[in-house]
LUMLOVO-935419 format. One record per residue (C-alpha): residue in one letter; z, y, x; residue number from 1. Coordinates in steps of 0.2 Angstrom, whole numbers, plus 5000, padded with zeros to 4 digits. Layout:
<rec residu="A" zz="Z" yy="Y" xx="X" num="NUM"/>
...
END
This chain:
<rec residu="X" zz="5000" yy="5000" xx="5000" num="1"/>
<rec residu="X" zz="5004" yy="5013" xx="5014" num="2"/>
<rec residu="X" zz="4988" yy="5008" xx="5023" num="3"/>
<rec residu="X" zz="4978" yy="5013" xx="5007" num="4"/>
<rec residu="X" zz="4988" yy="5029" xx="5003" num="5"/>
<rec residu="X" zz="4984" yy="5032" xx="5024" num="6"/>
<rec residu="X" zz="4965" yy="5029" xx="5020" num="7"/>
<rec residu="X" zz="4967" yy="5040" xx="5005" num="8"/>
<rec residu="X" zz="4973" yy="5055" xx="5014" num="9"/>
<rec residu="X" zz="4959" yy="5054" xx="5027" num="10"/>
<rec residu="X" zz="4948" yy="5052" xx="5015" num="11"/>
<rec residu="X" zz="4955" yy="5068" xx="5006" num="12"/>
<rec residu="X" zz="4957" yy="5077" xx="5023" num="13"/>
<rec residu="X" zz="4939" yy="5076" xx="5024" num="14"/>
<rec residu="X" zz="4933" yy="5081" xx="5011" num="15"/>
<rec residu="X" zz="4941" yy="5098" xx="5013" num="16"/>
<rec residu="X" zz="4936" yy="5099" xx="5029" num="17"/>
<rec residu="X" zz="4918" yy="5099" xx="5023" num="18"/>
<rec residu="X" zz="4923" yy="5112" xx="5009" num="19"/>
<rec residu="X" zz="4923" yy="5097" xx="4996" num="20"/>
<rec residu="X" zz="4907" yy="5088" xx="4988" num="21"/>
<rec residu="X" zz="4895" yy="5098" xx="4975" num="22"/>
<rec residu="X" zz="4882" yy="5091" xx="4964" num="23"/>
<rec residu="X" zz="4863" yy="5097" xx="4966" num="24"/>
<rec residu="X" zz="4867" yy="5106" xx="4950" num="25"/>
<rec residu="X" zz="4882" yy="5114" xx="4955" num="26"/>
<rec residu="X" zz="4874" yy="5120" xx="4971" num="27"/>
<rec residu="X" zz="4862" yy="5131" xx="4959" num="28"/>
<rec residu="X" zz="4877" yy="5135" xx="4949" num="29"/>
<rec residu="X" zz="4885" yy="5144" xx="4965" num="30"/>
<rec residu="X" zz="4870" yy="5150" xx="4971" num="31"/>
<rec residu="X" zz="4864" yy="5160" xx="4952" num="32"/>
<rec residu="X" zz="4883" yy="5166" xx="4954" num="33"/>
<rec residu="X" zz="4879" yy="5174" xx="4968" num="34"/>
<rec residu="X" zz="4863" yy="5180" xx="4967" num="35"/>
<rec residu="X" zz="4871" yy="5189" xx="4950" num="36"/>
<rec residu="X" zz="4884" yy="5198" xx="4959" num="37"/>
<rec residu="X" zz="4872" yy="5203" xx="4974" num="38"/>
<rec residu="X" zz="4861" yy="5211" xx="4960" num="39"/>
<rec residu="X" zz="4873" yy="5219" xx="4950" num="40"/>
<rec residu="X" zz="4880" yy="5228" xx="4965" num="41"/>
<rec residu="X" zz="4862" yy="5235" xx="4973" num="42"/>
<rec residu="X" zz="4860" yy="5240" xx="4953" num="43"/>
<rec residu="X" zz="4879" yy="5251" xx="4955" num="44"/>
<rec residu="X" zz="4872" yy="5257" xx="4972" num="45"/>
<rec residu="X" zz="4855" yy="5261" xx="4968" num="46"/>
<rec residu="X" zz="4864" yy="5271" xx="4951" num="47"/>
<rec residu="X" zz="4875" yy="5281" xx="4965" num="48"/>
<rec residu="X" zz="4861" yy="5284" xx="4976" num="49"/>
<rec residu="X" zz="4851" yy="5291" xx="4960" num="50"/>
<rec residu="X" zz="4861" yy="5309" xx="4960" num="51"/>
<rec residu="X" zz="4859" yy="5309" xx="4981" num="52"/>
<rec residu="X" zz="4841" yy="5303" xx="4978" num="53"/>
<rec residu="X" zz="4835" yy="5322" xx="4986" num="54"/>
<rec residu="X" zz="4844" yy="5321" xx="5001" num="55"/>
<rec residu="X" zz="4840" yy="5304" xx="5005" num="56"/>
<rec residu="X" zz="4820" yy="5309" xx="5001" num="57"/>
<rec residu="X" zz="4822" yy="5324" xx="5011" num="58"/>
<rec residu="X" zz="4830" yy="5313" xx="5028" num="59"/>
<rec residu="X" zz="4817" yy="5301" xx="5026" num="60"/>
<rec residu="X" zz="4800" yy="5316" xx="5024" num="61"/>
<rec residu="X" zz="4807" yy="5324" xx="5039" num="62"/>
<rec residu="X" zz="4800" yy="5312" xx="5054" num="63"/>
<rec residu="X" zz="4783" yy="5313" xx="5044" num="64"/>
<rec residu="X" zz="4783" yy="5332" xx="5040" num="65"/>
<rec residu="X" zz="4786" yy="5336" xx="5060" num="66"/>
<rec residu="X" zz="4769" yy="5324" xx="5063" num="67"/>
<rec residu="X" zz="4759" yy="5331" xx="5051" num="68"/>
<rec residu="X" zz="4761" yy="5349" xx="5058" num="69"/>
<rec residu="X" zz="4760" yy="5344" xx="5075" num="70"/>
<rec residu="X" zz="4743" yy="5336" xx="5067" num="71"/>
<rec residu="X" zz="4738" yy="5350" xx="5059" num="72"/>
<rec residu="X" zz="4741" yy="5364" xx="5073" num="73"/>
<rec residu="X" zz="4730" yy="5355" xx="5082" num="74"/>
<rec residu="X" zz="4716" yy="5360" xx="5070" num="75"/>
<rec residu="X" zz="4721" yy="5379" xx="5065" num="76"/>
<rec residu="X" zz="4711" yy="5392" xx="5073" num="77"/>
<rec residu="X" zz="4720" yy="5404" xx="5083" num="78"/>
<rec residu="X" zz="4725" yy="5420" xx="5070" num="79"/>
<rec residu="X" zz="4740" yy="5428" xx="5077" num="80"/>
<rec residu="X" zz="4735" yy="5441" xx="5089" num="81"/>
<rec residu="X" zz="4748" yy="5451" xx="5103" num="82"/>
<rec residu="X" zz="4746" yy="5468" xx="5106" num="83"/>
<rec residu="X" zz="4728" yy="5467" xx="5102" num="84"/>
<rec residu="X" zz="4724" yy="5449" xx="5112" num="85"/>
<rec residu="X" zz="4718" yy="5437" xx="5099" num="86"/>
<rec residu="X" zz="4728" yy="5422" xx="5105" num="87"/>
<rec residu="X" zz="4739" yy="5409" xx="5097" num="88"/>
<rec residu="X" zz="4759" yy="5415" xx="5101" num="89"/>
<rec residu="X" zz="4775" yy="5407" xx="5100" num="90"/>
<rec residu="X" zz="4787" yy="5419" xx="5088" num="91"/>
<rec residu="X" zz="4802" yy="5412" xx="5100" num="92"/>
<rec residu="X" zz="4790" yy="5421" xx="5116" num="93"/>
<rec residu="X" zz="4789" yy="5439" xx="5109" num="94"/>
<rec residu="X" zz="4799" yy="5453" xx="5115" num="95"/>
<rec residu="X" zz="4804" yy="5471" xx="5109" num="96"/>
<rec residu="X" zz="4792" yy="5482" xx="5106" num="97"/>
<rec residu="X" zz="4779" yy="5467" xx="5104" num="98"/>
<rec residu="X" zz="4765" yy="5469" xx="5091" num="99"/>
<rec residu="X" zz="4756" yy="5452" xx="5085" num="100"/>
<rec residu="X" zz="4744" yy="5452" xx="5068" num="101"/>
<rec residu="X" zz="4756" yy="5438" xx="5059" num="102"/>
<rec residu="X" zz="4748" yy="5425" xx="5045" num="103"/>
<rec residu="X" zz="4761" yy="5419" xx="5034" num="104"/>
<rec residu="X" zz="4759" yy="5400" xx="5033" num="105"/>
<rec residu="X" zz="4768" yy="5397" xx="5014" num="106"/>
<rec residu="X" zz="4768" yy="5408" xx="4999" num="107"/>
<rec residu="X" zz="4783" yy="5420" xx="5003" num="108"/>
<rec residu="X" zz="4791" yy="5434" xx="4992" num="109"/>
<rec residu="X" zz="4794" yy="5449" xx="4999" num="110"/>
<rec residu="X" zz="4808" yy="5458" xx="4986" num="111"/>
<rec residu="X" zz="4797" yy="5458" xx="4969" num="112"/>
<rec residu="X" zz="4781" yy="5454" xx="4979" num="113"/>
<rec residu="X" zz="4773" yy="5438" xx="4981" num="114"/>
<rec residu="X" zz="4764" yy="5436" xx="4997" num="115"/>
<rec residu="X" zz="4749" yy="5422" xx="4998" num="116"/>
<rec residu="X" zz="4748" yy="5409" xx="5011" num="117"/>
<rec residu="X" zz="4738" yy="5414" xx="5024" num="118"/>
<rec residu="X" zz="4737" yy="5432" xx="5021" num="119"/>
<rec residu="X" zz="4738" yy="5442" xx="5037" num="120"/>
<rec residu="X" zz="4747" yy="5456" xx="5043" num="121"/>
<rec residu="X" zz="4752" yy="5469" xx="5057" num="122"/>
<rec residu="X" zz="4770" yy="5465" xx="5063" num="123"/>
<rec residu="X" zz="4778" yy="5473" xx="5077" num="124"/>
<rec residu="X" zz="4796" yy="5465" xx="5084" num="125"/>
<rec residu="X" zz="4812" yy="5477" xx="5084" num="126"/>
<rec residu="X" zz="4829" yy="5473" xx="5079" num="127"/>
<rec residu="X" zz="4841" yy="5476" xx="5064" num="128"/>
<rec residu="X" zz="4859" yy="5488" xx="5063" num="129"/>
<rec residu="X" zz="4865" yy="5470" xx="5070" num="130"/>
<rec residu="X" zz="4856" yy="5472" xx="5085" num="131"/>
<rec residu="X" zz="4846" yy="5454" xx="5080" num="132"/>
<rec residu="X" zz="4826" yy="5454" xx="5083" num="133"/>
<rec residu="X" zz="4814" yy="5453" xx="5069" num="134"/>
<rec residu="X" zz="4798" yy="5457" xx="5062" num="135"/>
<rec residu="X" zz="4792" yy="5472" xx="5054" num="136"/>
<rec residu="X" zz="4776" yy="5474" xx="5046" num="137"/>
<rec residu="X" zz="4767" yy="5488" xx="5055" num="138"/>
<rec residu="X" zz="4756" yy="5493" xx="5041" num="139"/>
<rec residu="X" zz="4754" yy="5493" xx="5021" num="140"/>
<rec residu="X" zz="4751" yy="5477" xx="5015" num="141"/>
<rec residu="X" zz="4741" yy="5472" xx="5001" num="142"/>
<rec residu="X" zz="4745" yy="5457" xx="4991" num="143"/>
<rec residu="X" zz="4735" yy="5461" xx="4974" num="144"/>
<rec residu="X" zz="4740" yy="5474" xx="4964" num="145"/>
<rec residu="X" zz="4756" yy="5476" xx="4973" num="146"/>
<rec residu="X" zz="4759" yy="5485" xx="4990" num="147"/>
<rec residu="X" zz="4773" yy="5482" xx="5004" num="148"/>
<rec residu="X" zz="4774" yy="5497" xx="5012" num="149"/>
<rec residu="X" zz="4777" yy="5498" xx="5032" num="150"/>
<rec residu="X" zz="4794" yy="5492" xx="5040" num="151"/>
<rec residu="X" zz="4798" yy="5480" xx="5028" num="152"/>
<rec residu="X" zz="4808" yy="5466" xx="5037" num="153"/>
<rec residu="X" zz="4800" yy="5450" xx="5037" num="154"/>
<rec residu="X" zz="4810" yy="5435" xx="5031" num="155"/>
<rec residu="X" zz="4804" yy="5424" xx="5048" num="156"/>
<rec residu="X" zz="4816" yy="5418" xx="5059" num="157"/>
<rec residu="X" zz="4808" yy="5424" xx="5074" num="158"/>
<rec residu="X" zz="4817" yy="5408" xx="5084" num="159"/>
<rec residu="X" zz="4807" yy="5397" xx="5076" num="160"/>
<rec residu="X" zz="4789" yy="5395" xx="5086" num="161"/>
<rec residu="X" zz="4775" yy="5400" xx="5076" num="162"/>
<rec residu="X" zz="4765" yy="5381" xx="5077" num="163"/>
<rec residu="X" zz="4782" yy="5372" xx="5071" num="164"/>
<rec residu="X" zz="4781" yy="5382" xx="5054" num="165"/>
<rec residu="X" zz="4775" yy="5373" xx="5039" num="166"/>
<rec residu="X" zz="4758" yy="5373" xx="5032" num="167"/>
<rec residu="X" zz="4755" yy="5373" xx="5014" num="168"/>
<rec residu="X" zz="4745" yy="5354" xx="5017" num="169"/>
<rec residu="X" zz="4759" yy="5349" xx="5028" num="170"/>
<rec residu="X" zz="4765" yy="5339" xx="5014" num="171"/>
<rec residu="X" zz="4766" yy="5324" xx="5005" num="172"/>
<rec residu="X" zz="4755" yy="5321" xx="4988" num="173"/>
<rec residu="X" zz="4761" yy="5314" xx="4974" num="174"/>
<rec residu="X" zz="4744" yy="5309" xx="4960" num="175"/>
<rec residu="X" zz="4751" yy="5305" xx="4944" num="176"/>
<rec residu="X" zz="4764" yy="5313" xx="4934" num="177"/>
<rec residu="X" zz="4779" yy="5300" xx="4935" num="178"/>
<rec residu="X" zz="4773" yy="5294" xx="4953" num="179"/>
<rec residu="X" zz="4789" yy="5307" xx="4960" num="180"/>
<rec residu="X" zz="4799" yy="5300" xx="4948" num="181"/>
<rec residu="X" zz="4794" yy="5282" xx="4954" num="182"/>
<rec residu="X" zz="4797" yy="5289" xx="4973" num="183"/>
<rec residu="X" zz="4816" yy="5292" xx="4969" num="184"/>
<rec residu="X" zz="4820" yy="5277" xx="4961" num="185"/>
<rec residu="X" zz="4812" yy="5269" xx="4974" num="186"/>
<rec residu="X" zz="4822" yy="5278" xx="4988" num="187"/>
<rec residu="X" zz="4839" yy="5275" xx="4976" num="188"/>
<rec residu="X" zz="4833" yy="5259" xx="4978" num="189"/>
<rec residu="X" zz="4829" yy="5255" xx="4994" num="190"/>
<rec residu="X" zz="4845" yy="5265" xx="5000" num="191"/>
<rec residu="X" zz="4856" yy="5256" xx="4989" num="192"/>
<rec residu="X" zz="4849" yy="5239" xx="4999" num="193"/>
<rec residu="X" zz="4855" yy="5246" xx="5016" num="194"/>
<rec residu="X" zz="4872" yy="5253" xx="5008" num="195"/>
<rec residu="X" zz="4875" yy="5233" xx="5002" num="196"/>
<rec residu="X" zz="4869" yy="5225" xx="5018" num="197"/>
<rec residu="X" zz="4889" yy="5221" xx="5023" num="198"/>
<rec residu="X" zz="4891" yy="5215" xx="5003" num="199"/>
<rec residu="X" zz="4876" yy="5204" xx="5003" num="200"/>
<rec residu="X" zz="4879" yy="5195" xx="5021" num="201"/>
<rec residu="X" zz="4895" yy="5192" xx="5014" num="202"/>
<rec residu="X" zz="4887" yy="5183" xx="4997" num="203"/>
<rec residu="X" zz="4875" yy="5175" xx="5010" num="204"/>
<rec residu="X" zz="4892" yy="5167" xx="5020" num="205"/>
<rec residu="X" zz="4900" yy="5163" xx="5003" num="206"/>
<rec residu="X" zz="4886" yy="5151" xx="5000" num="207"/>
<rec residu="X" zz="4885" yy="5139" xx="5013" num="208"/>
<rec residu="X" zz="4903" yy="5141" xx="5019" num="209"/>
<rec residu="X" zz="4908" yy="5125" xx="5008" num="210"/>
<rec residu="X" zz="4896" yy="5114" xx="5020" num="211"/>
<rec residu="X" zz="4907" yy="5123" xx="5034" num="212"/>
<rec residu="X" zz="4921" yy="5116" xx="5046" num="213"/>
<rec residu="X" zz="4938" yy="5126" xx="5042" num="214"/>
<rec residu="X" zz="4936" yy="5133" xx="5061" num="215"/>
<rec residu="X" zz="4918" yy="5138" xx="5059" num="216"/>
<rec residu="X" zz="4922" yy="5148" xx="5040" num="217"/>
<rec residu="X" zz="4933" yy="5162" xx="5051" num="218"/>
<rec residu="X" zz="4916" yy="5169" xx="5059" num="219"/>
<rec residu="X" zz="4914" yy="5179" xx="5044" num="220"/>
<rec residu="X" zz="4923" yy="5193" xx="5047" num="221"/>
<rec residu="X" zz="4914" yy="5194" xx="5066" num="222"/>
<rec residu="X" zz="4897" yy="5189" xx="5060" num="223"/>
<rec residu="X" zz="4896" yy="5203" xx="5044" num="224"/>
<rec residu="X" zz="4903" yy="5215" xx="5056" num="225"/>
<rec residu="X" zz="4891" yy="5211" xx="5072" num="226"/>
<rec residu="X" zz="4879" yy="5212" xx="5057" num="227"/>
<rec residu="X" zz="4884" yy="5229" xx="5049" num="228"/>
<rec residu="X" zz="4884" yy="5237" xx="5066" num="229"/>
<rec residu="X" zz="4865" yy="5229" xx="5072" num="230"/>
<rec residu="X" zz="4858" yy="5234" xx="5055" num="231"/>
<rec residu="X" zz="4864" yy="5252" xx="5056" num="232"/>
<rec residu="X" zz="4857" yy="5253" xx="5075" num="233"/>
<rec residu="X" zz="4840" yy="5244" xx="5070" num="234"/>
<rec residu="X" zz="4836" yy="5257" xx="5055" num="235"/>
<rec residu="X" zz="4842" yy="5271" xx="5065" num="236"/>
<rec residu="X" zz="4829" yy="5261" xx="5082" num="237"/>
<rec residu="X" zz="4816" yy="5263" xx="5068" num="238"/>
<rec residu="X" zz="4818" yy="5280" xx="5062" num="239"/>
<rec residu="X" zz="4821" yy="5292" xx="5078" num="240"/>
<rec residu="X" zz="4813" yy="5280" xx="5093" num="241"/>
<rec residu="X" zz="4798" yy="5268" xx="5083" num="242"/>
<rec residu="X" zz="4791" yy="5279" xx="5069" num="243"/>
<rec residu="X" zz="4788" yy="5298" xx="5078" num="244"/>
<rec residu="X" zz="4777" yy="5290" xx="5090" num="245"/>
<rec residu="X" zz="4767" yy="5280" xx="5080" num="246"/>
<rec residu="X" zz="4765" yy="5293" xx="5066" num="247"/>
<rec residu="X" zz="4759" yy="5305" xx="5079" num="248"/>
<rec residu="X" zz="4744" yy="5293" xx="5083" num="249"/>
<rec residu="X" zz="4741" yy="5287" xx="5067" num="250"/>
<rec residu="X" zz="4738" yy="5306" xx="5061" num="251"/>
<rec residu="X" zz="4730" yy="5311" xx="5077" num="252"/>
<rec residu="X" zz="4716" yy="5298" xx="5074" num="253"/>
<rec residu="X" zz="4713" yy="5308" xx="5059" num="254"/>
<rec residu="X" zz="4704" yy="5325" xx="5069" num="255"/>
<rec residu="X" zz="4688" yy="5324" xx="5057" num="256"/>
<rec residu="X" zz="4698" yy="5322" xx="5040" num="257"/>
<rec residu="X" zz="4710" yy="5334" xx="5031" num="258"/>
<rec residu="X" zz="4725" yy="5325" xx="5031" num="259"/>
<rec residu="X" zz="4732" yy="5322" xx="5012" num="260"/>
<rec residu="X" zz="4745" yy="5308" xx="5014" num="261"/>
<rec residu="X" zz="4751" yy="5301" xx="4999" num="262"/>
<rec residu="X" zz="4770" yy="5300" xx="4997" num="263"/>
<rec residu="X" zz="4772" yy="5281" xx="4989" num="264"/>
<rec residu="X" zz="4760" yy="5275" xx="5004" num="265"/>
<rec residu="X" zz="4771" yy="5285" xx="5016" num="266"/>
<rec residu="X" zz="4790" yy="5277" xx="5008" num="267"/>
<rec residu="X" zz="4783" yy="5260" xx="5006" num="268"/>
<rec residu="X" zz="4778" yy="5261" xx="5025" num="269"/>
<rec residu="X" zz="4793" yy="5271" xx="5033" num="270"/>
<rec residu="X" zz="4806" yy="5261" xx="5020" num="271"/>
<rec residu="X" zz="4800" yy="5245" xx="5025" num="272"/>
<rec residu="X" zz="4797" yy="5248" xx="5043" num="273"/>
<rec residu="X" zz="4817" yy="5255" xx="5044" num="274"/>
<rec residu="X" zz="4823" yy="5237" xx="5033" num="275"/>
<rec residu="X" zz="4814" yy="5226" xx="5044" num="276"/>
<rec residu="X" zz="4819" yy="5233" xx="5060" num="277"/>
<rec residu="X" zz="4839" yy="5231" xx="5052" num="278"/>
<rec residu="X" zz="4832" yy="5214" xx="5049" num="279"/>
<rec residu="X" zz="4825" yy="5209" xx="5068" num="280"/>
<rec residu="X" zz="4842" yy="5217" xx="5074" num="281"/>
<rec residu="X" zz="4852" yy="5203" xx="5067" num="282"/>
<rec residu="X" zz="4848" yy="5192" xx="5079" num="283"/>
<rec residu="X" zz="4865" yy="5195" xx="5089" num="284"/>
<rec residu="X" zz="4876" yy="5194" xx="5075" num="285"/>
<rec residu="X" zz="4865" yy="5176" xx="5070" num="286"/>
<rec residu="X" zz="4866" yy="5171" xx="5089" num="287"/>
<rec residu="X" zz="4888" yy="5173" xx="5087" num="288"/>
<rec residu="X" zz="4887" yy="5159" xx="5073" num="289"/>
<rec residu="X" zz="4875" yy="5148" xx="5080" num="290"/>
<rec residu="X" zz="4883" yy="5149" xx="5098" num="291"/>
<rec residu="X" zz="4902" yy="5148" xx="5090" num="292"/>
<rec residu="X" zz="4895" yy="5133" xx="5082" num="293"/>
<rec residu="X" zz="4888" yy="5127" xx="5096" num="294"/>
<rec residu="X" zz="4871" yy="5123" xx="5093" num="295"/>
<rec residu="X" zz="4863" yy="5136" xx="5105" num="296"/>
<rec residu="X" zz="4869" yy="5142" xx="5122" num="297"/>
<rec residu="X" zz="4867" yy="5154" xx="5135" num="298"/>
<rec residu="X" zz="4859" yy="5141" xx="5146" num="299"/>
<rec residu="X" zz="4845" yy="5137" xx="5132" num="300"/>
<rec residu="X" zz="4842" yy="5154" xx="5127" num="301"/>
<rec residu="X" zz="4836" yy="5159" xx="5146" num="302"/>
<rec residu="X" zz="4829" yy="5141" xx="5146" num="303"/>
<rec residu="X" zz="4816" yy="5147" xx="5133" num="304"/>
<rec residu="X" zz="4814" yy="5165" xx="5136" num="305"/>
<rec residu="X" zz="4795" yy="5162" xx="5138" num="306"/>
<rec residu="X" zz="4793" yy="5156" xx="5121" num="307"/>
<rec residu="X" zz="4806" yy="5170" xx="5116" num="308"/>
<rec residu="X" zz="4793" yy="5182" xx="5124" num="309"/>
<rec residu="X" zz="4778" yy="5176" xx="5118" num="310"/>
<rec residu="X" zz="4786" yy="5176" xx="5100" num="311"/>
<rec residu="X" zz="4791" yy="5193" xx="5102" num="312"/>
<rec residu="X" zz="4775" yy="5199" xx="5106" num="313"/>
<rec residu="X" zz="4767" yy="5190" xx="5091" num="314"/>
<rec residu="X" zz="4780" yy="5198" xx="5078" num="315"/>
<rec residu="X" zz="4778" yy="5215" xx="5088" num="316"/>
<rec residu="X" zz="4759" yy="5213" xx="5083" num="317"/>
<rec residu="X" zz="4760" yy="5208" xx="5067" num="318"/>
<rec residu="X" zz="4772" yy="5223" xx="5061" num="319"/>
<rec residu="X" zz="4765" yy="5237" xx="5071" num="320"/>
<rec residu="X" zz="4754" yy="5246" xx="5060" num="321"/>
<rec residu="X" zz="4741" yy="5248" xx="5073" num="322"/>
<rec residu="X" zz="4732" yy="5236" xx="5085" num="323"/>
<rec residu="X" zz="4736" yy="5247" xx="5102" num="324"/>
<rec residu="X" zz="4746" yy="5239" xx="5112" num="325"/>
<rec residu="X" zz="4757" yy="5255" xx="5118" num="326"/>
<rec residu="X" zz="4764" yy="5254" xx="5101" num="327"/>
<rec residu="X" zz="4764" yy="5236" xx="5099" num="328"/>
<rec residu="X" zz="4777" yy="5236" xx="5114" num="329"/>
<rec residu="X" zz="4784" yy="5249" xx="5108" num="330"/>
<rec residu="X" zz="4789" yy="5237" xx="5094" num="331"/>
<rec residu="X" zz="4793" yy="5224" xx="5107" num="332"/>
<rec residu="X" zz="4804" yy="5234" xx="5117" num="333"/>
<rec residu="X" zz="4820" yy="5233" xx="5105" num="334"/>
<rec residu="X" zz="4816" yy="5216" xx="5101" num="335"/>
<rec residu="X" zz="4817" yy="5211" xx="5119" num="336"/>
<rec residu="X" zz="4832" yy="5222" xx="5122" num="337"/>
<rec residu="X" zz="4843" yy="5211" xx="5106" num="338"/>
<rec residu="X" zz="4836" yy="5195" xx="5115" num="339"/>
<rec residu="X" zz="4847" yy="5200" xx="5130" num="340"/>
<rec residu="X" zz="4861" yy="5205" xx="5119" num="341"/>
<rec residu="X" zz="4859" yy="5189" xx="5112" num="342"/>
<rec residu="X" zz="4860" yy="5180" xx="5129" num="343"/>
<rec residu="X" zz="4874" yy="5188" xx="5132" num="344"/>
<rec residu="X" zz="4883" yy="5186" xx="5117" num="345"/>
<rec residu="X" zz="4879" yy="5168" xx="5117" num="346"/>
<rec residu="X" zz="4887" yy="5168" xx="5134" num="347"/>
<rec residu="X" zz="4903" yy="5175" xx="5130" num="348"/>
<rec residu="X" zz="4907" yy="5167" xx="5113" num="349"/>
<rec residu="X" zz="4896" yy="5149" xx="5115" num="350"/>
<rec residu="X" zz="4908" yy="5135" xx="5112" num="351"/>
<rec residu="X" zz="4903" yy="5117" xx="5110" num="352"/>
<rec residu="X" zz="4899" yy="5110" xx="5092" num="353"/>
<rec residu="X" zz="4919" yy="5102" xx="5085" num="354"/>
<rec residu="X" zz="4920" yy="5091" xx="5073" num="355"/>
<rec residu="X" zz="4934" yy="5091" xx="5065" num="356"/>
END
């Protein structure tokens, strides 16, 4: 009798060690659980992110407005003149005294008068009661029936260098009348992803943890932060280092063509490119499991790194948006950089595979 009660309790031991035994049908019970949850919580975000849905849109235009000016100063003829040179000038390079024939790049409203983009006018540089340096129109200026008489402060920040100003075509276009709508909630969206990143690795972990050793299911709170972090620093990789370069050739290409680049092709393009870079940036925090585990080492990591290099260069080639190589390693260069992390972090945490 003890024997069997002894056969029993291993028996028992073990099945809690392997997180107890689930049907097939209970396996998609768990996993509908969890995919309810995960969505209901991007829903919640994406509903938060809705009211800060500007400032998100307005982060995200930014690297593509700068390269769609430096694009389009390429292709603007020169049409400010100083003291009576016709010559392109940087506002930030004028000194007192300084007269240039300025062009307003934007509709601008001068008290009750509305000025058109591009209308020109005769500006000299002085500086306010404050003793700060401005422009002042040098002449009457005509904008219609209405008439800015001289000396009339301009509302230019005279820091600000003349081919770094916007352009009325330096912006995104929208075709259809819900298509901004659609861009928002597609932002809210997108950004309530990023924001549930932590949440959803955590529904990921809940998932298979039952099929996990009791040792192996205390990785979680390593693995979702390791995770958290990489994400953050791949998005941000692809935003400030990946995308400006590649924008910048991708607009240049465009000398012979008025650039009109329509905003849902620019989110879907910039959005995806920032997700899938927090994606390829999980190969670390994936790299502390599997080596905690022990079912990859340091060893077999360097062993490899020739297949690792071929694969990244294939992945970089197949995500880059152009078929250059400068920017096809320029997507490389990060990936090779976490394959080192990962070497590394397989080397400090690697463990061989237990048990029990």
């Amino acid at each position: 009798m003890s024997r069997l009660r002894l056969i029993k309790s291993k028996q028992e031991k073990e099945s809690e060690d392997l997180g107890g035994q689930m049907s097939f049908l209970e396996h998609l019970d768990e996993l509908r659980t969890r995919l309810i949850r995960s969505m209901a919580f991007v829903l919640i975000a994406a509903f938060a992110c809705w009211f800060v849905s500007g400032y998100i849109y307005n982060f995200l235009e930014r690297p593509v407005n700068r390269a769609l000016a430096e694009a389009q100063a390429q292709r603007r003829v020169p049409i400010a003149g100083l003291n009576g040179q016709v010559s392109t000038v940087a506002l930030n390079s004028l000194h007192q005294n300084d007269k240039v024939r300025y062009a307003f790049p934007e509709p601008t409203r001068l008290g009750a008068v509305s000025i058109p983009a591009g209308t020109s006018v005769l500006a000299r540089v002085d500086k306010d009661p404050q003793g700060t340096l401005g422009l002042y129109t040098d002449e009457p200026l005509a904008a219609g029936s209405d008439l800015v008489p001289k000396d009339v402060k301009l509302p230019i920040d005279i820091n600000t260098p003349y081919e770094k100003l916007r352009d009325p075509n330096d912006k995104l276009v929208v075709t259809t009348v819900l298509e901004s709508f659609a861009i928002y909630v597609k932002v809210s969206l997108y950004a309530a992803i990023g924001l549930s990143v932590p949440f959803l690795l955590w529904q990921i972990w809940a998932f298979v943890a039952p099929g996990l050793y009791p040792h192996e299911r205390k990785y979680v709170t390593p693995f979702i932060a390791l995770s958290s972090i990489f994400f953050v620093l791949g998005v941000a990789t692809a935003y400030y280092l990946i995308f400006p370069p590649a924008a910048k050739y991708l607009l240049g290409l465009g000398s012979d063509f008025r650039l009109l680049l329509k905003a849902d092709d620019y989110f879907d393009f910039i959005i995806l490119l920032m997700l899938g870079m927090g994606g390829v940036a999980q190969m670390p925090a994936i790299t502390y499991v599997l080596a905690r585990m022990g079912l990859v080492t340091a060893g077999w990591m360097v062993k490899v790194w020739r297949v690792a290099f071929i694969t990244i260069l294939i992945a970089a080639a197949v995500i880059s948006p152009t078929n250059d190589v400068p920017n096809m390693l320029l997507f490389a260069a990060p990936m090779f950089v976490l394959y080192a992390i990962s070497i590394v972090v397989a080397w400090i945490c690697g463990r061989k595979r237990e048990t029990v």
